[in-house]
N, C-alpha and C positions, 0 to 999 in steps of 0.2 A: 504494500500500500504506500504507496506516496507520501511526505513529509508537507506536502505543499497542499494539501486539498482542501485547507479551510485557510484563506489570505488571514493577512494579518489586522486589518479592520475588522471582519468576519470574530475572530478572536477575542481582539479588543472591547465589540461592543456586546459580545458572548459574556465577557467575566463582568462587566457590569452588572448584570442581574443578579448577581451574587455580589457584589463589593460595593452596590450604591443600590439594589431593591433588595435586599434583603431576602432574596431567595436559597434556598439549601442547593451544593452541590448537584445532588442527585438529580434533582427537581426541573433546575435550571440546564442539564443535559438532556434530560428528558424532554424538555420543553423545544429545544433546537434540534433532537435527536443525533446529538453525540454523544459517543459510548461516553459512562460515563468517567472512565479510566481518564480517556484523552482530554476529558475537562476538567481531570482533579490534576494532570500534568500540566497543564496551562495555568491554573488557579498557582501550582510551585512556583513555576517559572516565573511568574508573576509578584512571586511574593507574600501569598494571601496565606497569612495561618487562619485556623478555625478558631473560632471566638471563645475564651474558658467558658468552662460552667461557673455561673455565680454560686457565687460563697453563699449558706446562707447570713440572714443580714443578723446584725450584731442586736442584743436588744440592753449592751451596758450603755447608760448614755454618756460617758465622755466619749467612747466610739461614734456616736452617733452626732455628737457635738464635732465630732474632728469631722467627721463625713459631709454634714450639712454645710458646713464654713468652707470644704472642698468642693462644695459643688457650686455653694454661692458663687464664687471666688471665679471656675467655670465658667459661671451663665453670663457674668457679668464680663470676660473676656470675650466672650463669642458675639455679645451684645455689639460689643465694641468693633469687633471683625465684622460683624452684619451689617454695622451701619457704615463701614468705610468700604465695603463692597455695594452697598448701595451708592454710595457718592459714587467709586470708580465705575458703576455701571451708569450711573444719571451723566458723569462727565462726557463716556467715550460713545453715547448715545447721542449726543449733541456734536459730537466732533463728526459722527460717521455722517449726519443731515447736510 
């Protein structure tokens, strides 16, 4: 069998369903019908480890104090990334008219 039979966009927009829709391996070959060997060899090559099993969650609360304040901490980062991704989108929006 050939090494070339699914291009490399083909590939590309293949692991996406798994690395940005949150679909399982198996699912996501199935979906495109590649074995799904040849898509958990792409998903390596790629990069992608499978995501742990969560712990479960802690119920002492200074744990839960340190977790909260790390997620604050998080949101309020991302906030900040969201909204200068908004600017850099409203900028280069204007530039492209």
């Amino acid at each position: 069998m050939s090494n070339n039979r699914y291009n490399k966009q083909f590939k590309h927009e293949a692991l996406k369903l798994v690395t940005e829709q949150g679909y399982k391996p198996a699912e996501a070959a199935r979906k495109l019908g590649v074995p799904d060997t040849t898509y958990e060899t792409w998903l390596k090559k790629a990069g992608w480890q499978k995501p742990q099993q969560a712990r479960p969650a802690s119920q002492d609360p200074a744990v839960l104090q340190v977790q909260l304040r790390q997620a604050q901490a998080e949101l309020k980062e991302l906030r900040v990334e969201n909204e200068i991704l908004k600017k850099a989108t409203a900028y280069f929006a204007r530039r492209s008219t």
